[in-house]
N, C-alpha and C positions, 0 to 999 in steps of 0.2 A: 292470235298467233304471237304476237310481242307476250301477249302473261306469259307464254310456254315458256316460251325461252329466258325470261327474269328467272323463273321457276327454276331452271335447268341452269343455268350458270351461277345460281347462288350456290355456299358450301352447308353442310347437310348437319345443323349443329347438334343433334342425338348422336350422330356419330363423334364428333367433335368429342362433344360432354365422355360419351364412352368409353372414348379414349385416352381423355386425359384421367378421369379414374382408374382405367385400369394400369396408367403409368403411374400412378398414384400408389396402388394396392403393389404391385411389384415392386417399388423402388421401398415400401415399406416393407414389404417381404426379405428383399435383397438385405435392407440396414440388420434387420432379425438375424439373418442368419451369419452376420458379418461379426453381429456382435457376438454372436453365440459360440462362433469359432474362435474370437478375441480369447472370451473369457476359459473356454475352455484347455485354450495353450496356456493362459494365462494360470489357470493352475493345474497346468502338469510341470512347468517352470518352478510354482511356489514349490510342490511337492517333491519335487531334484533337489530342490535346495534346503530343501527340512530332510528329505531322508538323504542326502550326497554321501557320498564320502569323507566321514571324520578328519579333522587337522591334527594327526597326532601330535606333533610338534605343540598345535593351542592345548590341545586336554594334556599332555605334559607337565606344560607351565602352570595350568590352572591347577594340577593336583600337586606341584611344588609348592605354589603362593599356598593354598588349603594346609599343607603340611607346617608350612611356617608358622602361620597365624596359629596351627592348631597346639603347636608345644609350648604356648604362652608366652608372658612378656619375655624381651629380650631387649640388652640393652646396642642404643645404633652408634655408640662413642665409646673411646676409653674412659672420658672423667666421669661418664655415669649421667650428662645431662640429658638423653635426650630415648626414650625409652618405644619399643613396638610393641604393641597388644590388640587384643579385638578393641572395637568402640566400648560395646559392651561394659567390658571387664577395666576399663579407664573410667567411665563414668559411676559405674558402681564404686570404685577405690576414693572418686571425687566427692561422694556423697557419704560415702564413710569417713573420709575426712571432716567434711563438715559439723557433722552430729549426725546427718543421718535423718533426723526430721524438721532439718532447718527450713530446707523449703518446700516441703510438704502440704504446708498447711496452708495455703494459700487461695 
């Protein structure tokens, strides 16, 4: 009579094991779908933000500066020291000054 009841007041560890598995497989499931929804706002956010609505005021200025650079040097003083152009077109005139295949060869 005493086995019975050791028997009957212990806890029932398959269930135990079963249980903690199956909080296991859910709580893995849950992180799944948690991230799934992250990522997913996550780009409809990106996608607002590449197709939003343009700053016309930025595309403005940016086709201003384009327009500037695009009509060539110009000079940023009266005395003439101090000059604006593409990169470009400054280091081609520096290499032209030099000869050209000064350092070239190197």
């Amino acid at each position: 009579m005493q086995e019975s009841a050791r028997e009957k007041s212990g806890f029932n560890t398959a269930a135990v094991l079963l249980c903690g598995l199956a909080l296991i497989i859910f709580l893995y499931a849950l992180s799944l779908f948690l991230e799934g929804g992250f990522l997913a706002t996550q780009a409809q956010v990106r996608d607002a933000k590449l197709t939003g609505p343009v700053n016309e005021q930025l595309q403005a200025h940016r086709a201003e500066q384009r327009a500037i650079l695009e009509d060539g040097p110009r000079w940023l003083d009266d005395q003439h020291t101090r000059a604006c152009m593409p990169i470009e077109d400054a280091m081609g005139q520096v290499i032209a000054r030099q000869g050209g295949a000064h350092g070239e060869g190197r």
